[in-house]
C-alpha positions, 0 to 999 in steps of 0.5 A: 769445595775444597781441592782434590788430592790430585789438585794438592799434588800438581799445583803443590808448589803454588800451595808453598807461596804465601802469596798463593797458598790454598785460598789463592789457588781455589781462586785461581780454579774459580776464575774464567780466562779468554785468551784471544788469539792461539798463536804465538802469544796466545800458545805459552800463554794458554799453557801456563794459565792452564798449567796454574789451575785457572778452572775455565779458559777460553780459547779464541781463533778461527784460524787453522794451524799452519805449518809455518806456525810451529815455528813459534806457536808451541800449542800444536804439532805437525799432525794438527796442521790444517785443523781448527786452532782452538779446537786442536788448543782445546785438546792440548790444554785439556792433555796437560789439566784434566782438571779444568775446563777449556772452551774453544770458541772457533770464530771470529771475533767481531763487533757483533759477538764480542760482547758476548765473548768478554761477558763471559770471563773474568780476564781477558788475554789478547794475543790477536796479530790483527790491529783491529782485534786489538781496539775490538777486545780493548774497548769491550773489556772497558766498556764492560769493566773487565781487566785485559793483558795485552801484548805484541810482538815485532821482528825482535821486539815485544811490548805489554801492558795491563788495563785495569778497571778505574786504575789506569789508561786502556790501550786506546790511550796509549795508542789512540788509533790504529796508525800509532801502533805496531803495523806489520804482521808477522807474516810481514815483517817475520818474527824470532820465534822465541820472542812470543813465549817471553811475552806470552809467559808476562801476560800469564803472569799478569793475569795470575796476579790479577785473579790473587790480587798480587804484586804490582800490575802494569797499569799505565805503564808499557813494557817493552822488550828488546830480544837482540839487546836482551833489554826491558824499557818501560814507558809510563802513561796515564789515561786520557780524558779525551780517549774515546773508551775509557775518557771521561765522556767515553764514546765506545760501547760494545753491547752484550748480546746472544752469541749466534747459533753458529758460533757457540763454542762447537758443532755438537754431532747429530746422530740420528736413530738408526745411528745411535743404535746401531753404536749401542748394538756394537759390543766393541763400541757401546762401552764408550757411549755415554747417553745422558737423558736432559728432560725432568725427572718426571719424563725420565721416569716415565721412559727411557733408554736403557742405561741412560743417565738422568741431568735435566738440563738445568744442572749441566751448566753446573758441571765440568765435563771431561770425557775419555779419549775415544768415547762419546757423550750423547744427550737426549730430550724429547724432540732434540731443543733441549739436547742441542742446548745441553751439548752447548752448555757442556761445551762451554765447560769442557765436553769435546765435541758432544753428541745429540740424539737428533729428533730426540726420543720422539725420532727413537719411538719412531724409527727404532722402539715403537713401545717407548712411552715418551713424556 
């Protein structure tokens, strides 16, 4: 499918380039970013990726916006503080690109789900503050072959770099352990606040010219920079046949399991019977309630809710999902099982906090409509 008329007006400069034009774009909205960390590397990041059309990115944080984040961390403002980092990244990204899907994923990521995060998207983006994601989203983007941009940031100073798949050394060939590496937090140490968007605005760029095959990487080559002497140095380095992710007998490997229940991209909102009808009932409401049936064609047809729409759940995973502001999507099944599955599918692909028919249509036969044939 070719682009929009809305997407040939906003990415129109991109489509003057040669080097991006119309078939570097559509790659751009067919590619699927994480950016880990939504702080200060991750916020100018986040924006420009999704400013450039990237069709899906994905979000990574479990934290919540601190005041003292703004100072740096540009994705949010004052009213956001204290509430979900991706979730309240999610929204912002959403405001500036209708057109693309974001995916909040508010947890930690641990040896346990990072697989399963990584897995999922084409580039991977590190913005984390903690050494230990670092090595963590490191050794599963080598194990599982998928490029990463990785930066850090320190007082003053800055560093970069690109691993790519069978081109160069990983992070943990540059730095073999933990101690080699930067050390103190920004909460430590203190950080300019400028510093993150010039960093954070090369790992963009490194990660457009990944997804169009563009320019010259910084695989095996660090990139450093110096805010106070406004200077760039660069380090070459290459892989290491002894380094324990990427070397010739890689003794790292990060497995690709289910993410756990509790930590799919969003808590979807459970209305029970009584709940949903009484937000039908209200005249002032039920215009903004969207309610989309999951089971076949064949249960839909045989009962319903009025004015439900029929997806069966197999489709929803192939949507995008935005959803005015103010207005509630509700999806429906027979018992709830399918329902709670499409409000995680559509979460994956843009829907802000989704809505269940809890207990299903089964619990609305129950409680509210006796006469409703259920399938």
């Amino acid at each position: 499918m070719g682009l929009s008329a809305a997407e040939i007006e906003r990415y129109g400069r991109h489509l003057s380039l040669a080097e991006v034009g119309l078939a570097g774009q559509e790659r751009l909205r067919a590619a699927r970013v994480v950016v880990v960390g939504a702080g200060g590397l991750g916020s100018p990041a986040a924006l420009y990726l999704a400013a450039s059309g990237i069709g899906t990115l994905g979000i990574v944080d479990c934290d919540q916006v601190e005041l003292s984040n703004l100072q740096r961390q540009i994705l949010y403002q004052t009213s956001d503080v204290a509430q979900s980092k991706a979730l309240a990244a999610a929204r912002r990204l959403s405001a500036l690109n209708p057109e693309i899907s974001v995916v909040p994923h508010a947890l930690e990521l641990r040896a346990e789900n990072v697989g399963a995060i990584v897995a999922g998207y084409d580039v991977v983006v590190d913005g984390s503050d903690r050494i230990a994601t670092r090595y963590l989203v490191n050794d599963a983007c080598v194990s599982l072959g998928k490029p990463l941009v990785t930066a850090a940031i320190h007082r003053f100073e800055g560093q970069a770099m690109t691993y790519q798949p069978g081109a160069g050394g990983c992070y943990r060939c540059l730095f073999p352990d933990a101690s080699a590496g930067p050390a103190a937090s920004c909460a430590e140490a203190g950080v300019l606040g400028v510093l993150p968007g010039v960093l954070g605005a090369l790992q963009a760029t490194e990660a457009i010219k990944l997804i169009l095959g563009q320019g010259e990487l910084l695989v095996g080559r660090l990139l450093t920079y110096d805010a106070m002497e406004l200077s760039f140095r660069e380090f070459r380095f290459a892989r290491r046949p002894d380094c324990a992710a990427c070397g010739d007998t890689p003794r790292i490997r990060v497995a690709v399991g289910p993410l756990p229940a509790d930590e799919l991209p969003v808590t979807p909102r459970r209305l029970a019977p009584r709940e949903l009808a009484e937000l039908l009932a209200d005249p002032a409401r039920s215009g903004a309630v969207r309610l989309i049936d999951v089971r076949e064609a064949a249960e839909f047809a045989a009962g319903h809710l009025a004015g439900a729409e029929s997806i069966p759940l197999a489709e929803i995973d192939r949507l995008r999902w935005n959803a005015p502001d103010g207005s509630v999507t509700v999806f429906i099944c027979r018992s709830g099982a399918r329902s709670l599955r499409a409000c995680f599918a559509a979460a994956r692909h843009g829907l802000q906090e989704p809505g269940q028919l809890e207990g299903g249509l089964l619990a609305w036969a129950a409680a509210i409509d006796p006469t409703l044939h259920v399938a």
